[in-house]
VMD Tcl script that draws the C-alpha trace (Angstrom):
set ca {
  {-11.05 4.64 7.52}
  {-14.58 4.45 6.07}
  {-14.32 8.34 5.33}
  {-11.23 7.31 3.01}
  {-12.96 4.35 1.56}
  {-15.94 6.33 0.48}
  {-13.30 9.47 -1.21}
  {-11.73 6.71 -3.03}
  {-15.21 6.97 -5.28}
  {-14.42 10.56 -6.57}
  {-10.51 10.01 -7.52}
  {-9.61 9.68 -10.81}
  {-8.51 6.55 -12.35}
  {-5.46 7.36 -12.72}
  {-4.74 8.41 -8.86}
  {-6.43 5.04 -7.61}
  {-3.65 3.42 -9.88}
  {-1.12 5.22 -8.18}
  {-2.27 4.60 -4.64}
  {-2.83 1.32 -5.31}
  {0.78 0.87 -6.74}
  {2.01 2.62 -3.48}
  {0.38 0.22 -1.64}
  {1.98 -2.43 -3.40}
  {5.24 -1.12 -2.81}
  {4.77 -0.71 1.01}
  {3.83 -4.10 1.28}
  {6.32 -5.56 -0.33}
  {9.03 -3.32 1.54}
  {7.07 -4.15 5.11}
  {7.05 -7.76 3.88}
  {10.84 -7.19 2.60}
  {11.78 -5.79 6.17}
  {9.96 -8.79 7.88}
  {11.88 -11.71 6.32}
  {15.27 -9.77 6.89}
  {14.61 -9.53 10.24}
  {13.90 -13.17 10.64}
  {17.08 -14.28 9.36}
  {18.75 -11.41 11.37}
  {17.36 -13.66 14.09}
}
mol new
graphics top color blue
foreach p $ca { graphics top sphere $p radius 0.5 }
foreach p [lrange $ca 0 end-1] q [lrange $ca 1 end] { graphics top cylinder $p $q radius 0.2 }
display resetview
């Protein structure tokens, strides 16, 4: 994980946007999938 964290230096602007946004989405989707499942339950 540090590896990644010390790439993330060289990327352009423009791809740390897009990973960023990505992770954004993914948590929102995990976070999505979580309160579903609660009220499944």
């Amino acid at each position: 994980m540090m590896k990644l964290a010390n790439q993330m230096k060289w990327v352009p602007k423009k791809d740390v946007a897009l990973v960023s946004c990505m992770v954004d989405m993914y948590s929102v989707g995990t976070y999505n999938a979580y309160t579903d499942s609660r009220l499944v339950i």
